[in-house]
N, C-alpha and C positions, 0 to 999 in steps of 0.2 A: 523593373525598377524596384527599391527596396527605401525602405523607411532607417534613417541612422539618427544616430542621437545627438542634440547638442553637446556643447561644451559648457563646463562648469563656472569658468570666469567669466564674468561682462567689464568691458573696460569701453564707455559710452564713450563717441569721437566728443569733446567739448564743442558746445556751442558755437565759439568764437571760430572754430577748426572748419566748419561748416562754408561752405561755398554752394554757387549756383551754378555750378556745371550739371546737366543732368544727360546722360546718354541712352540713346536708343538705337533698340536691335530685335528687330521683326522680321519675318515673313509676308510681311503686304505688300513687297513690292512698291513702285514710286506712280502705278496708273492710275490706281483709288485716290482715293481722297482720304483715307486710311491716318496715313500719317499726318498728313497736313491736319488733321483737326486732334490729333493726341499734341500735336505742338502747339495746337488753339488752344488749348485748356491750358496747358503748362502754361503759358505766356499771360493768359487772362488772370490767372492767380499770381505769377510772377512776372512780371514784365523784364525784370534785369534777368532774368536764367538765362544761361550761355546752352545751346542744345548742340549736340553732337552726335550728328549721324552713324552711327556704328559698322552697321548694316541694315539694308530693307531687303535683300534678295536671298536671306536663307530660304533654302527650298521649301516647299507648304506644310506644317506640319512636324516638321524633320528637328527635335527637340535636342541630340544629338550634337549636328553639328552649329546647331545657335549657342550650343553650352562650348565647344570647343571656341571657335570665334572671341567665346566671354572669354573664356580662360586667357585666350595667349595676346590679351590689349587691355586689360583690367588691370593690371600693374602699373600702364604708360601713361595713368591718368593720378591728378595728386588728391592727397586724403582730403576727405567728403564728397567726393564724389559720389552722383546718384546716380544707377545706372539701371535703366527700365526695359527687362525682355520683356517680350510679349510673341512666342511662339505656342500657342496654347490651343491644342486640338482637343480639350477639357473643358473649355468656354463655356459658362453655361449651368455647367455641371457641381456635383458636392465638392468638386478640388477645391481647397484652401487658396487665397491672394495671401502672399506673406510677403513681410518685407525681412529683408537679414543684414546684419551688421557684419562687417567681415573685414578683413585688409586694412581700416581706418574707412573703410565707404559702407555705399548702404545699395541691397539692390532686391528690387522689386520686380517682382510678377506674380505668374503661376507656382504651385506649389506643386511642379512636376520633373523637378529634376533637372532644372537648366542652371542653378547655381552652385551645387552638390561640387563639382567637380572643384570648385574654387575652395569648398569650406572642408571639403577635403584636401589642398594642399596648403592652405593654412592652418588647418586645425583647431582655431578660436573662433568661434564663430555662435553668434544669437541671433534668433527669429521672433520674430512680431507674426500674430495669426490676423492679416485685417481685417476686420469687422465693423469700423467705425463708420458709419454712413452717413456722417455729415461730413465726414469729407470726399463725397464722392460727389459725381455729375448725375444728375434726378433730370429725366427717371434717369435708370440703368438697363442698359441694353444687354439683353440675354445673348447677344451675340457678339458685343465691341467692348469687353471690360481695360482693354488697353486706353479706348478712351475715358469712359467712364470712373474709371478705380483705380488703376496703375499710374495714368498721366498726374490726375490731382492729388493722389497721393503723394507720389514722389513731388510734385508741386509745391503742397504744403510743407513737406520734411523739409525743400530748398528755403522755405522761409522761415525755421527754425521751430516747426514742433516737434517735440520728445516721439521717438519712437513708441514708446509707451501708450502714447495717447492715442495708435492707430487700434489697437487689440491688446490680446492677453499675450502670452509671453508662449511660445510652443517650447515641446522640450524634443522635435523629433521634425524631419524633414523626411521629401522624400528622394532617394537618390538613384541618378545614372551607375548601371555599371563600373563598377571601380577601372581606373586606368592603370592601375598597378599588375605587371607581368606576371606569371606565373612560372617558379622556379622548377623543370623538368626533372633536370639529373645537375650533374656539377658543372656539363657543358652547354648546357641547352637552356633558355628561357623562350616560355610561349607567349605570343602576345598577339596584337591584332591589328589592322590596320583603321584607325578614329577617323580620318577625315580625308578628302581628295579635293582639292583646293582646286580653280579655275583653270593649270597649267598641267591636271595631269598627277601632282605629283603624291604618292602615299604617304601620310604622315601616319607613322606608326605610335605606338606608345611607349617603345623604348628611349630612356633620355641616356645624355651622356653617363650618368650614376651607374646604369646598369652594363656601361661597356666598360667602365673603372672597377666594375667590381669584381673579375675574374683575374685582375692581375696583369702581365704581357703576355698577352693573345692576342689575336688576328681572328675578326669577325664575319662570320656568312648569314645571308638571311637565305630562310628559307622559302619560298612561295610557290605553292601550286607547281609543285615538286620541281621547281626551277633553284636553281643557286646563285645569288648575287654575290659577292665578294668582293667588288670594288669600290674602293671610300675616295671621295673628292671633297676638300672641302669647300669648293663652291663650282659651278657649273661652267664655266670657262676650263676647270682642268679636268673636263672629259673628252673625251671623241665623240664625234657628231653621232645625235641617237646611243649612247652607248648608257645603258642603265646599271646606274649606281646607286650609295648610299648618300648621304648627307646629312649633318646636323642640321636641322631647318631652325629659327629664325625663334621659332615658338618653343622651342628646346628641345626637342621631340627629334626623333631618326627619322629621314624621311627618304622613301624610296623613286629616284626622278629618273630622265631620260633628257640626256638633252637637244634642246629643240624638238621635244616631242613628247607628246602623253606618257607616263608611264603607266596610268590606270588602260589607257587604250590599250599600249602596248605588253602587258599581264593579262591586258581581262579581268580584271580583280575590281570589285566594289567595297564599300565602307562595309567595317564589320568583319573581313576577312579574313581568315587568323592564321599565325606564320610561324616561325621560328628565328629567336635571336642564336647560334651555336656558334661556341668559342671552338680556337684551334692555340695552341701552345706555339708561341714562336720558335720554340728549339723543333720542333715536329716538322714544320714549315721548312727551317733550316736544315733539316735533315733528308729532306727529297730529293 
């Protein structure tokens, strides 16, 4: 993880723009009691806040794919929205709780790299360092700041106090891994495989932009010195088990198999890293 810099403009959402939607997305799983009392506290400060389940079953720990998750459903939600991670295997510790203004919403947690990925594909974006402890839950638990500091936080924000009012103003986050590829030669981009979704299938970090950007070619990935080459755009136009490509949903290429694992059937885990290689459709023509 790496520390990046804000951005120079602040353009505050207005008050009036302000809603009581607030969303979460954890790691605690739904057997604790976990959740249900970070939505006690938001509800006790706000009674009308609408809450919105995200996810509770990101893997333990796994900061990663909680930040992917945000990424590809933070758009489908409308301005002011507050949306509260809490994947924080830092608890505890000197990590910063920040809140950040981003997209027209606002989103709170750890200050470990689970929002980076968003304020890096928007690129405006301000942070709040929070420190304010009257707006927390006393005592505070060295081990549940989700409920404690994140829930009333964003609690209060839902009922209209200034971001200001939580802390001082940061000029630097800390950030995941960029998801931007890496340009090889003229026909090759490297890239990596970010998430494996419940069905198997690879979501890599190549988007449509980078398959537009080599002109008319015809695409192969490459993995674990295997070659894919077949594009479907959606999983009805493959043959049974037959592992392709696909634009997935979150924008992103993603590597599937249908009716079937394709992380099973690769072997391949999060993190793994590939190649995008163009081929010239006169070359192809040419065979």
């Amino acid at each position: 993880m790496t520390v990046g810099q804000t951005s120079d403009a602040w353009h505050p959402i207005p008050v009036t723009d302000l809603m009581s939607i607030i969303t979460l997305l954890t790691d605690f799983g739904t057997q604790d009691y976990f959740v249900g009392a970070m939505k006690g506290v938001i509800l006790s400060i706000n009674p009308d806040a609408t809450i919105v389940d995200i996810s509770h079953e990101i893997p333990p720990q796994d900061i990663e794919t909680a930040a992917f998750n945000l990424l590809s459903c933070y758009q489908d939600f409308p301005s002011g929205t507050i949306h509260v991670a809490v994947v924080d295997p830092g608890v505890g510790s000197d990590r910063r709780a920040v809140l950040i203004e981003c997209a027209n919403q606002f989103f709170v947690g750890p200050d470990n790299g689970l929002f980076s990925w968003i304020c890096d594909r928007e690129n405006g974006w301000q942070a709040i360092h929070v420190t304010k402890e009257r707006f927390f839950r006393h005592p505070v638990s060295k081990t549940f700041h989700g409920r404690d500091i994140f829930a009333p936080v964003a609690a209060a924000l839902s009922k209209g106090v200034a971001p200001r009012e939580f802390g001082e103003r940061l000029t630097d986050i800390v950030r995941l891994e960029t998801l931007e590829p890496t340009n090889v030669d003229d026909n090759t981009i490297a890239g990596r495989i970010i998430h494996i979704d419940r069905f198997g299938n690879c979501i890599t970090n190549f988007t449509s932009e980078h398959l537009r950007s080599r002109g008319s070619t015809a695409w192969r990935i490459i993995l674990n010195e295997r070659e894919i080459s077949s594009f479907h755009d959606f999983f009805a136009g493959a043959a049974a088990n037959e592992i392709f490509c696909t634009m997935g949903s979150a924008g992103f290429l993603e590597i599937c198999a249908r009716n079937a694992s394709a992380a099973n059937v690769l072997n391949v885990q999060c993190g793994q890293k590939l190649l995008l290689r163009a081929t010239a459709l006169t070359e192809i023509a040419a065979r």
